[in-house]
C-alpha positions as CSV (number, residue, x, y, z in Angstrom):
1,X,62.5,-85.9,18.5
2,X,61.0,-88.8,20.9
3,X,64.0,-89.5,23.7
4,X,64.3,-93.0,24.4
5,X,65.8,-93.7,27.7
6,X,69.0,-91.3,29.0
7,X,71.2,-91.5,26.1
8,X,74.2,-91.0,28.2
9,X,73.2,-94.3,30.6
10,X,74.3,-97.5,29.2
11,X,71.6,-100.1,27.5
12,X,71.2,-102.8,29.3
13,X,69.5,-104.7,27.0
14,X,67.8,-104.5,23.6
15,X,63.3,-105.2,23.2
16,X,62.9,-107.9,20.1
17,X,63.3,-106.5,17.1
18,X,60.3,-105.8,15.3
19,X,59.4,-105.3,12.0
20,X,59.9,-101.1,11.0
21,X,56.8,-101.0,9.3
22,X,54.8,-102.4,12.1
23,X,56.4,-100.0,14.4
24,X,55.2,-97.1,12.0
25,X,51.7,-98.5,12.2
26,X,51.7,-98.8,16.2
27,X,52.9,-95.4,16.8
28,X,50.3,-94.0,14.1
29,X,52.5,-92.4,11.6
30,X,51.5,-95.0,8.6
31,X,48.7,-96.9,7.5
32,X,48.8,-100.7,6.4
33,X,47.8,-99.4,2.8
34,X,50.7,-97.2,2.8
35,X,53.1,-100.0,4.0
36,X,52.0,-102.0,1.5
37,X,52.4,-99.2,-1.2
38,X,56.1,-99.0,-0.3
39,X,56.7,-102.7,0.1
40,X,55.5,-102.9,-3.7
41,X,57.7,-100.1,-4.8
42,X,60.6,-101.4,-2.4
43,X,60.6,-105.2,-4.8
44,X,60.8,-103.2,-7.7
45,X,64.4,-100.4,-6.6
46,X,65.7,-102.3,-3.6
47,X,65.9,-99.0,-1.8
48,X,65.9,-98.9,2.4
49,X,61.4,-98.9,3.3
50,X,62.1,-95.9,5.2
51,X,63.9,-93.6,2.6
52,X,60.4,-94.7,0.4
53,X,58.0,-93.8,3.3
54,X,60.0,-90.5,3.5
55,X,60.2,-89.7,-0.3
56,X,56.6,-91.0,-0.5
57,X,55.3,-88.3,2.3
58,X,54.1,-91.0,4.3
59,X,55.9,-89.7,7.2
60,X,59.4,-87.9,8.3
61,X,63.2,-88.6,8.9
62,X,62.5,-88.1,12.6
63,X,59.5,-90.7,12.6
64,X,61.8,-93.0,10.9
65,X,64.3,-92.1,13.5
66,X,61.9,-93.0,16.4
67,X,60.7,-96.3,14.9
68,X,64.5,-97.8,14.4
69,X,65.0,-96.7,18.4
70,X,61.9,-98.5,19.3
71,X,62.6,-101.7,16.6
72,X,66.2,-101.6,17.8
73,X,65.7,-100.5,21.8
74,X,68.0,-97.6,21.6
75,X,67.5,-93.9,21.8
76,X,67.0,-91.8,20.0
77,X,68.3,-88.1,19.4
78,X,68.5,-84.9,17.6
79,X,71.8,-83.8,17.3
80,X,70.9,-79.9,17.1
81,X,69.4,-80.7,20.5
82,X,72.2,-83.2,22.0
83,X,74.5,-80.8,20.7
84,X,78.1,-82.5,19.6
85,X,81.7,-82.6,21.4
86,X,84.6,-81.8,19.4
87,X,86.7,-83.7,21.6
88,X,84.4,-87.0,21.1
89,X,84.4,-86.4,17.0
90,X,88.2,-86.0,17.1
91,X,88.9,-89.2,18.1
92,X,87.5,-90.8,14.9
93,X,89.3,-89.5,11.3
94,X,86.3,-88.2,8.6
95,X,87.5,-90.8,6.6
96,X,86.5,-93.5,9.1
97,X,83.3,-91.2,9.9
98,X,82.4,-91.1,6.1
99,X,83.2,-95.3,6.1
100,X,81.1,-96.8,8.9
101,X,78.3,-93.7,8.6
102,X,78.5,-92.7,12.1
103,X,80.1,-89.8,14.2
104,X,80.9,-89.8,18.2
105,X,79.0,-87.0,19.8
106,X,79.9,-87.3,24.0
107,X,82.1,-88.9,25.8
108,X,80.8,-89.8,29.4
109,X,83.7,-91.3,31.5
110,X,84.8,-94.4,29.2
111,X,81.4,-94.6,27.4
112,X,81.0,-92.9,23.8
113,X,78.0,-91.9,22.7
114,X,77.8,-92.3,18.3
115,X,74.9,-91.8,16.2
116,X,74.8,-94.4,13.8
117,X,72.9,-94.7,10.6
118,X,72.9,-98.9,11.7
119,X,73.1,-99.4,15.1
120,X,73.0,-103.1,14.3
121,X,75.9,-103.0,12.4
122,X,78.5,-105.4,14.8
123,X,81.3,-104.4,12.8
124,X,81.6,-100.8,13.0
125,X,80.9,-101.1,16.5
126,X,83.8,-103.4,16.9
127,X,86.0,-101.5,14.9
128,X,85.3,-98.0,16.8
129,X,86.0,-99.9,19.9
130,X,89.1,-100.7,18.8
131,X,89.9,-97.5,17.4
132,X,89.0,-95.2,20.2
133,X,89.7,-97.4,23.0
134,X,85.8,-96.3,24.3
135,X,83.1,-98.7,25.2
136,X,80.4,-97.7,22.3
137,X,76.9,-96.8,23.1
138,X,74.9,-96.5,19.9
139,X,72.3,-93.4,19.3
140,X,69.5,-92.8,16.2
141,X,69.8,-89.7,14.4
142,X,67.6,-88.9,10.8
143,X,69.6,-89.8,7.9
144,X,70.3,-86.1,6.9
145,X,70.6,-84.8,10.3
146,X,73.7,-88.0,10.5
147,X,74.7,-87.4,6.8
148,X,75.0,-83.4,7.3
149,X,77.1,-83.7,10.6
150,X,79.5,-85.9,9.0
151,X,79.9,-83.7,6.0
152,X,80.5,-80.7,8.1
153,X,83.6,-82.5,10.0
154,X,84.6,-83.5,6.3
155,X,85.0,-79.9,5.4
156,X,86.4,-78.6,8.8
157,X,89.3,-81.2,8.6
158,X,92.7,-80.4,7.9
159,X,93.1,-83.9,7.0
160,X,92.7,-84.3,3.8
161,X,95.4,-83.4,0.9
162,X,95.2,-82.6,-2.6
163,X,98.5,-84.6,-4.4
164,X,100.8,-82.3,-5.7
165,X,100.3,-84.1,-9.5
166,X,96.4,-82.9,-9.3
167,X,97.8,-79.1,-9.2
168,X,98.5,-77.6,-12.2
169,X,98.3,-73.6,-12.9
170,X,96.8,-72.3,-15.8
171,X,100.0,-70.0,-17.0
172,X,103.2,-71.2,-15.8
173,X,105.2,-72.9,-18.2
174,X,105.9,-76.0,-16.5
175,X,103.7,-78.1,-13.7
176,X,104.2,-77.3,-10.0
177,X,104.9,-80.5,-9.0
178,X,108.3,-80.1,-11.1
179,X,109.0,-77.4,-8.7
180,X,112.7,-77.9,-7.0
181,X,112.2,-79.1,-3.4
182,X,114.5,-76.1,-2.0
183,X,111.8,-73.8,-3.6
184,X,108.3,-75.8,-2.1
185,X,108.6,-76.4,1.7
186,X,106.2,-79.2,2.2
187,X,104.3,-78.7,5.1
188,X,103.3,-75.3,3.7
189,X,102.5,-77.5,0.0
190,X,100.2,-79.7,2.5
191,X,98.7,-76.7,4.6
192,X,97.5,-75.1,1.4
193,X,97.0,-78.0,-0.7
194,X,94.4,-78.8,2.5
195,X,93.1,-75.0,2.8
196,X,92.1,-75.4,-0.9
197,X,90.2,-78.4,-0.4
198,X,88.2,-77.8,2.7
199,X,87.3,-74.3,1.5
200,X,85.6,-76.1,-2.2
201,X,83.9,-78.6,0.0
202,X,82.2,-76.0,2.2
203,X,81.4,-74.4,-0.8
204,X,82.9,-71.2,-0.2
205,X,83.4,-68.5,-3.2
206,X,86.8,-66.7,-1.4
207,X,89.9,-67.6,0.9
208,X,91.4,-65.1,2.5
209,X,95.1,-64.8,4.0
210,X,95.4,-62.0,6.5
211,X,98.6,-61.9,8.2
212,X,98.1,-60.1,12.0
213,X,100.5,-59.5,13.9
214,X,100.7,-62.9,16.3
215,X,99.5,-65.4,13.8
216,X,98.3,-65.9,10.2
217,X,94.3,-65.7,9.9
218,X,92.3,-67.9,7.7
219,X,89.3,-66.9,6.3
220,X,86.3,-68.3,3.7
221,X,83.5,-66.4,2.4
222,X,80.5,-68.7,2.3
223,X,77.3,-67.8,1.4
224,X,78.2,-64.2,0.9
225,X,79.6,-64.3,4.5
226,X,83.4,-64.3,5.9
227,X,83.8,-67.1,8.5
228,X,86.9,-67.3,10.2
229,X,88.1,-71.0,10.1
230,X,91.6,-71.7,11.1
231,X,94.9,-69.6,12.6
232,X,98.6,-70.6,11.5
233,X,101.2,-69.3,13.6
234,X,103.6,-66.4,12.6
235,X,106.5,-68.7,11.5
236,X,104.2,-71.1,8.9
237,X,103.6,-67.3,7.0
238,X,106.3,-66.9,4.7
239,X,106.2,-70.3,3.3
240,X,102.4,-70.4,3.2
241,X,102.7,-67.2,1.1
242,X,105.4,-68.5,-1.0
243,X,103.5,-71.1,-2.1
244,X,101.0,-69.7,-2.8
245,X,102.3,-67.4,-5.3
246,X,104.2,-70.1,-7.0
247,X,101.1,-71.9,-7.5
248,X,99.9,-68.5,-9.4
249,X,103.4,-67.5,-11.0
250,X,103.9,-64.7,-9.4
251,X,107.1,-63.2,-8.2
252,X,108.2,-64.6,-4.9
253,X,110.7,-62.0,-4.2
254,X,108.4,-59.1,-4.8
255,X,106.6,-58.1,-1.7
256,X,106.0,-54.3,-2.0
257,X,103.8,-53.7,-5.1
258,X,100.3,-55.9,-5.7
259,X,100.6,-58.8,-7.6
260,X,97.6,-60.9,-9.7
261,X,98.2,-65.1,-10.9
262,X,96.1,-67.6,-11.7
263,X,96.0,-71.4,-11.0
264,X,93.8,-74.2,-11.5
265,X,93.7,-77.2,-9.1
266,X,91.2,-80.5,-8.8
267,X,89.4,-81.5,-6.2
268,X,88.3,-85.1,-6.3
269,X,86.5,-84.6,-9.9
270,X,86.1,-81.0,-9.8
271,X,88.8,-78.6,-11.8
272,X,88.4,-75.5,-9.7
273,X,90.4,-72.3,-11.2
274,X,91.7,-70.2,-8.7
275,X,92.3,-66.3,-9.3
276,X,95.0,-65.0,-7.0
277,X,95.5,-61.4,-5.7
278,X,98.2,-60.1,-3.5
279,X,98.2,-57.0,-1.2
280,X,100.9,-55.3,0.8
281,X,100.3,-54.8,4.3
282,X,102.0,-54.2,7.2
283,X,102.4,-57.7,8.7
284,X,103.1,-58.8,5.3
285,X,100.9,-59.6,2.3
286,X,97.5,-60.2,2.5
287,X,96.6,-62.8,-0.2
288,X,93.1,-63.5,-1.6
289,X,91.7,-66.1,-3.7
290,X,88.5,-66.3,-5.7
291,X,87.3,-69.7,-6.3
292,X,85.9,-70.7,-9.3
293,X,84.3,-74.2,-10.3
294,X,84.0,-75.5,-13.9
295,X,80.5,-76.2,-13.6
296,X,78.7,-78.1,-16.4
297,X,75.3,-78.1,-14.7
298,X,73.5,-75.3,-16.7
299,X,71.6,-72.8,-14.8
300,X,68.2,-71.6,-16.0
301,X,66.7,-68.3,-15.6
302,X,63.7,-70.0,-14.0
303,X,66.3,-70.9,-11.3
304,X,67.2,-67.7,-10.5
305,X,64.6,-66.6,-8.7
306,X,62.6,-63.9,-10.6
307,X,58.8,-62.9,-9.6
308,X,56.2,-63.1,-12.2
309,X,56.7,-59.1,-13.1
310,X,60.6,-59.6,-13.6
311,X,60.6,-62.7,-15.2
312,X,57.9,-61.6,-17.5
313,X,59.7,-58.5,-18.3
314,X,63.3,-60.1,-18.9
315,X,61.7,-62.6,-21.5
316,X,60.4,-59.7,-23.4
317,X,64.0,-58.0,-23.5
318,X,66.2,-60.8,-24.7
319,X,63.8,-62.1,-27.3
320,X,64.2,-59.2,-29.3
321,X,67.1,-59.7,-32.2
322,X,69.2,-56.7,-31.4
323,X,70.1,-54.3,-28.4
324,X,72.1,-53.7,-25.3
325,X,70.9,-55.5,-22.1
326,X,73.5,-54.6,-19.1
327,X,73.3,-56.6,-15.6
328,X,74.8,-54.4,-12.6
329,X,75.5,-55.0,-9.3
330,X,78.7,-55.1,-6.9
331,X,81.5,-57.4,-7.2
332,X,79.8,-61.1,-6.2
333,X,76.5,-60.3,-7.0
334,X,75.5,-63.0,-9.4
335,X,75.8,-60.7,-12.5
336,X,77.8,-63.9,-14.6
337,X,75.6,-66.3,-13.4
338,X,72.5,-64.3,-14.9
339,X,74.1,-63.4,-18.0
340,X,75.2,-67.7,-18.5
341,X,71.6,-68.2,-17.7
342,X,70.4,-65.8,-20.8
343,X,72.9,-67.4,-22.8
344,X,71.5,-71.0,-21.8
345,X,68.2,-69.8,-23.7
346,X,69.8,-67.9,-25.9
347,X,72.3,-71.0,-27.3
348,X,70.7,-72.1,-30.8
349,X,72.2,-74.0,-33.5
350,X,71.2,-71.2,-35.8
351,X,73.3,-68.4,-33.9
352,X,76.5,-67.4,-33.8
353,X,77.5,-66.5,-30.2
354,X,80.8,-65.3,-29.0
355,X,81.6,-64.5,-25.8
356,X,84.6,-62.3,-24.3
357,X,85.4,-63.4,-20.8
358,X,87.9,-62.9,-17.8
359,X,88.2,-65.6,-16.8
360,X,85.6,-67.7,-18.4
361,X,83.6,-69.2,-15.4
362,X,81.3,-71.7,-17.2
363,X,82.1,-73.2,-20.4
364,X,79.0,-74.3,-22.6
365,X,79.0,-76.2,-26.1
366,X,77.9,-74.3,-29.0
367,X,79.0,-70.8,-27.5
368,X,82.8,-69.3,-28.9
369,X,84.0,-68.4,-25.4
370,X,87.1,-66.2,-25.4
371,X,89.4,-66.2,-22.6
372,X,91.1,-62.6,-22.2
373,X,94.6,-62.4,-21.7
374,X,96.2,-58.6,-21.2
375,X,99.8,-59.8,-21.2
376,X,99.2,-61.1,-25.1
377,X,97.4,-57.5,-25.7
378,X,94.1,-59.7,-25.7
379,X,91.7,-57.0,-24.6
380,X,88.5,-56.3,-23.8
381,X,88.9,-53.3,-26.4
382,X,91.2,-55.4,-28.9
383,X,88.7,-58.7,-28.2
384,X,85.3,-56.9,-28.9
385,X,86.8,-55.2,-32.0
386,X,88.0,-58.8,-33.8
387,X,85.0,-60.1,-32.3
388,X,82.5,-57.9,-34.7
389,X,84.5,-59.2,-37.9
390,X,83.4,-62.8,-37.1
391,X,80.5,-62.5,-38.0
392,X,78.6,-62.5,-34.6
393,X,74.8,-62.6,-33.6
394,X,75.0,-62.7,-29.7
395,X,77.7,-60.9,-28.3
396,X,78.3,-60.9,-24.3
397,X,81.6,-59.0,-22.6
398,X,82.2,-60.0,-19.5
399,X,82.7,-56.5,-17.9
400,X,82.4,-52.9,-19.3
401,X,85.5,-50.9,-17.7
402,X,86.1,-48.2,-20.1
403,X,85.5,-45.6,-22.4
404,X,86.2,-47.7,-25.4
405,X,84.6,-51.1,-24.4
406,X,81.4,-49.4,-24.0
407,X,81.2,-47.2,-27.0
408,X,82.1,-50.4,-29.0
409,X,79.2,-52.3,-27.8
410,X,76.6,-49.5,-28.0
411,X,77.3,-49.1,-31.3
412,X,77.6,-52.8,-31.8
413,X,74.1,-53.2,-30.6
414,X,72.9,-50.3,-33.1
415,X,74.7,-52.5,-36.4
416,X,71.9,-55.4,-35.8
417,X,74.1,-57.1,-32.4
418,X,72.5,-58.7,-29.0
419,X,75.0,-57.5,-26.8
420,X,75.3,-58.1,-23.4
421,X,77.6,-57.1,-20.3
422,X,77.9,-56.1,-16.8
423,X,78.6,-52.8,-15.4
424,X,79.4,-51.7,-11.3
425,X,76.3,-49.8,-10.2
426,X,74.3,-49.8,-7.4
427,X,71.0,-49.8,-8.9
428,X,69.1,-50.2,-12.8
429,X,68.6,-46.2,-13.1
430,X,72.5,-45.6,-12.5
431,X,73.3,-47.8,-15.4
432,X,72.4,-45.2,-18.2
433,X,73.9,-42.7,-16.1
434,X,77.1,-43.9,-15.6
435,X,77.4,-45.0,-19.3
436,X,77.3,-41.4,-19.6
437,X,79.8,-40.3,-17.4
438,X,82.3,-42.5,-19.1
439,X,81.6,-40.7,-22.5
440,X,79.3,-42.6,-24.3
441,X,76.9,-40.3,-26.3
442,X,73.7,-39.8,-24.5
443,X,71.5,-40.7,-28.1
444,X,73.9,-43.7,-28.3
445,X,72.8,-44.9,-24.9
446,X,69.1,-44.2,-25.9
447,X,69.2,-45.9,-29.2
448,X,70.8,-49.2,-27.7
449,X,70.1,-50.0,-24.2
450,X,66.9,-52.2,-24.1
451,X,67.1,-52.7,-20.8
452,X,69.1,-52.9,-17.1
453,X,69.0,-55.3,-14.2
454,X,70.6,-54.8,-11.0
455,X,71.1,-57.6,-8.5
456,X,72.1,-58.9,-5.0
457,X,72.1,-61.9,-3.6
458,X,70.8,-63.6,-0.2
459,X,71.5,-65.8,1.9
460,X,68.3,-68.5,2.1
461,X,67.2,-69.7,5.5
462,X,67.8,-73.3,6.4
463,X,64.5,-75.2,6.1
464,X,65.4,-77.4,8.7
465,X,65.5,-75.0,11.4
466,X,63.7,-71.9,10.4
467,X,61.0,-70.6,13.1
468,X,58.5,-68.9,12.8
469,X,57.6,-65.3,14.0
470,X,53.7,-64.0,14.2
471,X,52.9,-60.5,13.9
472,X,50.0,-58.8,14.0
473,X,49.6,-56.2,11.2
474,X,49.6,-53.0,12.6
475,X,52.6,-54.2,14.8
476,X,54.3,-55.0,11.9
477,X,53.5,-51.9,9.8
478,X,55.8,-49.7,12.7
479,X,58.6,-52.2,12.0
480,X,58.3,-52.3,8.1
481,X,55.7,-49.7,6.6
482,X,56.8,-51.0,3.3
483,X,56.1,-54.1,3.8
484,X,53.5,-56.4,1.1
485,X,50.8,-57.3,2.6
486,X,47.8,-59.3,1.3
487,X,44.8,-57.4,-0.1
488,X,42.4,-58.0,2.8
489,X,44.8,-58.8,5.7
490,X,43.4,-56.5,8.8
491,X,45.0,-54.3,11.4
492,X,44.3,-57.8,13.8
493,X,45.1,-60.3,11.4
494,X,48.2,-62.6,11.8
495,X,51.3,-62.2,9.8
496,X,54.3,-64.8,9.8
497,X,57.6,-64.2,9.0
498,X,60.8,-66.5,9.8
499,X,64.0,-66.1,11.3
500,X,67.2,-68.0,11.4
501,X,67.6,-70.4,14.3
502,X,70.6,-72.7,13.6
503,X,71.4,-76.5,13.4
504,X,73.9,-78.9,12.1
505,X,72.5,-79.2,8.5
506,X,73.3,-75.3,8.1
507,X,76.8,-75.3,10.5
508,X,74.8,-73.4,13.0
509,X,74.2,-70.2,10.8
510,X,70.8,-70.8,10.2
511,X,70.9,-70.2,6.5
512,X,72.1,-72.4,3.5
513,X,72.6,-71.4,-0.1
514,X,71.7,-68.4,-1.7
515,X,68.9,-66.3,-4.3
516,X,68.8,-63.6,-5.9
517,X,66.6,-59.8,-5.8
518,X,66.0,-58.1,-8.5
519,X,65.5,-54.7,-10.0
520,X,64.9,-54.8,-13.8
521,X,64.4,-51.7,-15.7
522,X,62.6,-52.2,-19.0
523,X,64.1,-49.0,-21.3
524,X,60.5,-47.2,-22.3
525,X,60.1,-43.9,-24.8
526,X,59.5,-42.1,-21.7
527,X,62.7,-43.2,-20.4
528,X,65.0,-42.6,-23.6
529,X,63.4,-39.0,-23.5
530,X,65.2,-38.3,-19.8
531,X,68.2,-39.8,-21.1
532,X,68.2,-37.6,-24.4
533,X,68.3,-35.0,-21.5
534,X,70.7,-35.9,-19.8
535,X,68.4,-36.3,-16.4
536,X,69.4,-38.0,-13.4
537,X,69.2,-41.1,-12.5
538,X,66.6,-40.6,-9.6
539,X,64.5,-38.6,-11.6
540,X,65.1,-41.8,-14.4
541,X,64.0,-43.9,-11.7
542,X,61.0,-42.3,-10.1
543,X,59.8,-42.8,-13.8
544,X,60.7,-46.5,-14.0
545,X,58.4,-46.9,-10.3
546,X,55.8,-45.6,-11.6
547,X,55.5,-47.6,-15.2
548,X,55.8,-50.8,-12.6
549,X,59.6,-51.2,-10.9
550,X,60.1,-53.6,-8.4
551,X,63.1,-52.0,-6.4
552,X,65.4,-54.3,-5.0
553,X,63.7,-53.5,-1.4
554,X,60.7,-54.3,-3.0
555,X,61.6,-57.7,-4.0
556,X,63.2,-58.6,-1.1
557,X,60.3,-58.2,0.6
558,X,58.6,-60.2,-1.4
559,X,61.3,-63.0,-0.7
560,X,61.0,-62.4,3.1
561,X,57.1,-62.5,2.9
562,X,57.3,-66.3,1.2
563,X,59.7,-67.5,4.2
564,X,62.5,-67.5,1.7
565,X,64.7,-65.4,4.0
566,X,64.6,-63.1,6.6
567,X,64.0,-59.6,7.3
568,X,67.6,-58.7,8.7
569,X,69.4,-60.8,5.8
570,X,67.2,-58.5,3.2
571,X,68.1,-55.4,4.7
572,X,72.3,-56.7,5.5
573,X,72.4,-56.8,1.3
574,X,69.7,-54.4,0.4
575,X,69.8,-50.6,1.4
C-alpha cells in the first residue's frame, strides 16, 4: 500500500480536501466515465462512492485507501505490514472498537497511532482522547483490512458475557439460571459463559479443557486446527469444570468414569447446542465440547465443492428411487453436512422423508427429523425399525454403529427405501468391506449399496494474502509425480501453485474457511461381482480406478492446482 509520510511522526497539518473521485482520476485508478457511472448508481442506494467503485471493479480497497490519505492528508497503511500492538489495542474495549470503527495499532511515547474507517470523524477522535489519555494520530486502512482486525479483537476478548437467562440445557429439568448460588461460583459462570462466546464467534467447531499440571489449557479447533487461546490458573479448575457439567447435567461428584451431557446456549441470535464429553485424566478431567449451530442457511451440493466427474456421478446415484448411498470419513469430516445437502434436493412435497439423528445438527421444514435419545430406549436399532412402519420414502440414519442398524437399512433399501447413512472408513472401497465385517450378508451389500463417498476436508487459503510459487515442470514432477498437469504443459513451461502467507483478515494462519475432497465410488456389476466374493477392498478399489475414481489425493490435487489450497494442507488431511 502507498505510505504517506512516517505514520509514527505527527501531522502537522492536513492538504484541502479534495473531492475522492477526483483523487481517483489524478492518480489513474478511474476514469471520468466510471465516476460518473457510480455517482448515478450512488443517487439511486445512498451507499459510500468508494464501496461502489470497489463492488463495481473499478478499482481496489487499497486504491480507495490511498485516495482518502491523499483527500484527507494522512497516511496511509497496511496493517499486515504495520503490524499491530497488543498493548495499543488494549487500551480501547471491542465494544468501543466495534462503535467508533477504529482500532489503536502503536503507541509512540504519548502519540497513538489508530486506523480509522473516518479519520474526519472529530468525535471519535475526541472521545479516544479522552478514553486513553493518548494524543490521537489518525491512519487509513481498507475497509476489510480495518473491519477484519476489529473482528479478530472481538473474538479474542474475554470481555464479553453471555447472561445466565440466555443458557438453557437441552435435558435438565429446570433452567440453569435457577441454579442455587452455593452450587454456581460466578466468576467460573462468567469465564465459561465468555469461553463459549468467543469460541462461536471465531467460528470454531470444538473447545477443549485440558488440565496440566500448572494451569488449565484452553483450546479451539478452528478450521480443522487446534489453536491454543487462553491459560487459567490451577485454582479457577474445579469450578470451571463444575460448571461446566452442570450446564450438561452431568454428575458433579463423579470424577473417575467418562461422563456425556448436552446443553444449548445463545449467542446474540444464534442457539448453539453444545455436546459435552468428560475424560479422566491425571490432572483432573479433561472436558470437550463440540459446537453445534442451528443453522437455517441451506447448503447445496453445488457448494460443496465437487469436480465435474464427482458431481456428475453423485446426481446419477440419488436420483434413482431406491438404494443405499453411505458417506464415510473420520469423525469432522463433513459427512452430515453432505448428507443435509442431498436431502436439500431431495426435500419434495410429494415425499415422505424421515430422518434419525444424534443430535440433529440442521433442522429443515418438510423433513420428519428424529432426535435419538438412548436413556428413553430411543435407538438407532429401535428408531429405524418404527421408522419403516411410517410409511417412509427417504430414509437417512445419522450413523451406522452396529450389526443391527446396518442389516436394517440394507434390507430397508432392498423393500423400495432411499436410505442413506454414514459409516467410519478411511476410504469409498472400505465401505463395502467393513459392512461385511460387521455381519451384513455379502449379496445384501451387493443388492443395496448404490454407491460410497468418502471425504475430508481442507482448510482454504486466505485470498488476501496467498503468494504465489512458480515451478517449472520437470522441477515439479520430482516434488509431486502425481501431480495434474495440463495436456501440453512442457518440461520448461511455468507452473504456479500457492502457499499460505498470513495477515490479519486470516489471524495470521494464512487460510480461512474450509472445502471438501472427494472420493466417490459409483457401485458397478463389476464391482457387486468382487463383493459376491468376498474380495478386498484394494483389489475393490484398483477396479473402481480404473472405471474412472478420483482418489482423494487425486482431487486434492486438483484443488491445489486451482489455487484453492496448498500442497502441504492436501497432504496434512490426505494420505
Amino acid at each position: 500500500m502507498e505510505q504517506k509520510n512516517n505514520p509514527t511522526q505527527p501531522f502537522t497539518g492536513k492538504k484541502k480536501a479534495l473531492d475522492l473521485g477526483t483523487v481517483l482520476i489524478e492518480m489513474g485508478k478511474i476514469t471520468s466515465d466510471q465516476i460518473n457511472e457510480a455517482l448515478q448508481i450512488q443517487k439511486q442506494n445512498g451507499e459510500k462512492l468508494g464501496e461502489i467503485l470497489v463492488k463495481l471493479g473499478y478499482c481496489t480497497e487499497v486504491d480507495i485507501a490511498n485516495a482518502m490519505a491523499r483527500k484527507f492528508g494522512y497516511s496511509a497503511v497496511s496493517l499486515n505490514e504495520i503490524g499491530i500492538d497488543i498493548a495499543a489495542v488494549s487500551l480501547i474495549t471491542p465494544e468501543e472498537a466495534q462503535k467508533y470503527q477504529l482500532l489503536p495499532i502503536r503507541k509512540d511515547g504519548r502519540t497513538l497511532l489508530v486506523a480509522m474507517k473516518n479519520p474526519d470523524d472529530i468525535v471519535a477522535i475526541d472521545d479516544l482522547q479522552i478514553l486513553t489519555g493518548y494524543s490521537v494520530k489518525p491512519v487509513i486502512v481498507s475497509d476489510s483490512d480495518l473491519r477484519d482486525a476489529i473482528q479478530n479483537y472481538v473474538n479474542a476478548s474475554n470481555n464479553i458475557t453471555v447472561s445466565d437467562e440466555d443458557m438453557v440445557s437441552a435435558d435438565a429439568p429446570t433452567d440453569l439460571a435457577a441454579v442455587p448460588d452455593d452450587i454456581d461460583d460466578k466468576p467460573a459462570v462468567n469465564f465459561v459463559n465468555q469461553m463459549i462466546d468467543s469460541a462461536v464467534r471465531a467460528g470454531a467447531s470444538d473447545i477443549h479443557i485440558e488440565p496440566q499440571e500448572k494451569y488449565l489449557r484452553i483450546r479451539f479447533r478452528i478450521d480443522g486446527v487446534l489453536h491454543e487461546v487462553m491459560q487459567q490458573p490451577v485454582k479457577m479448575q474445579a469450578a470451571i469444570l463444575s460448571r461446566i457439567k452442570i450446564m450438561g447435567s452431568m454428575d458433579i461428584a463423579e470424577r473417575r468414569i467418562p461422563l456425556d451431557g448436552r446443553a444449548t446456549v445463545r449467542v446474540d441470535d444464534r442457539i448453539i447446542d453444545i455436546r459435552i464429553a468428560s475424560l479422566p485424566g491425571v490432572y483432573g478431567e479433561k472436558i470437550t465440547m463440540r459446537l453445534l449451530v442451528r443453522n437455517s442457511t441451506n447448503i447445496t451440493l453445488e457448494q460443496l465443492g465437487y469436480n465435474p466427474y464427482n458431481y456428475a456421478l453423485i446426481q446419477r446415484m440419488i436420483s434413482k428411487p431406491y438404494g443405499f448411498v453411505l458417506v464415510t470419513g473420520p469423525t469432522g469430516s463433513g459427512k452430515s453436512t453432505t448428507l443435509y445437502a442431498i436431502l436439500q434436493q431431495l426435500n419434495t412435497e410429494d415425499r415422505n422423508i424421515i430422518t434419525l439423528e444424534d443430535p440433529v445438527e440442521r433442522r429443515f421444514s418438510g423433513v420428519n427429523q428424529i432426535q435419538l435419545n438412548n436413556r428413553a430406549g430411543m435407538t438407532f436399532e429401535s428408531g429405524l425399525r418404527s421408522i419403516l412402519r411410517s410409511d417412509p420414502d427417504i430414509i437417512m440414519i445419522g450413523e451406522i454403529r452396529d450389526k443391527e442398524t446396518a442389516k436394517i437399512a440394507v434390507e430397508s433399501a432392498l423393500t423400495g427405501h432411499f436410505v442413506m447413512s454414514t459409516l467410519h472408513t478411511n476410504d469409498a472401497a472400505s465401505a463395502v468391506t467393513r459392512l461385511d465385517e460387521m455381519g451384513v450378508e455379502s449379496f445384501l451389500v451387493a443388492s443395496s449399496v448404490i454407491g460410497v463417498m468418502a471425504q475430508r476436508l481442507m482448510r482454504v487459503l486466505c485470498p488476501k494474502c496467498k503468494e504465489a510459487v512458480h515451478y517449472k515442470r520437470r522441477d515439479l514432477e520430482q516434488l509431486i509425480p502425481d501431480f495434474p498437469f495440463d495436456e501440453g504443459c512442457g518440461p520448461d513451461d511455468d507452473v504456479v501453485l500457492y502457499k499460505p502467507v498470513g495477515c490479519i483478515s486470516c489471524n495470521n494462519t494464512g487460510y480461512r474457511g474450509r472445502m471438501g475432497v472427494h472420493e466417490v465410488m459409483e457401485i458397478t456389476p463389476e464391482i457387486i461381482e468382487l463383493i459376491l466374493a468376498h474380495k478386498s477392498a484394494d483389489e475393490i478399489k484398483k477396479v473402481a480406478l480404473r472405471q474412472g475414481m478420483y482418489t482423494l489425493r487425486a482431487d486434492g490435487l486438483l484443488k491445489v492446482k486451482e489455487g484453492k489450497t496448498s500442497y502441504e494442507e492436501m497432504i496434512r488431511v490426505v494420505v
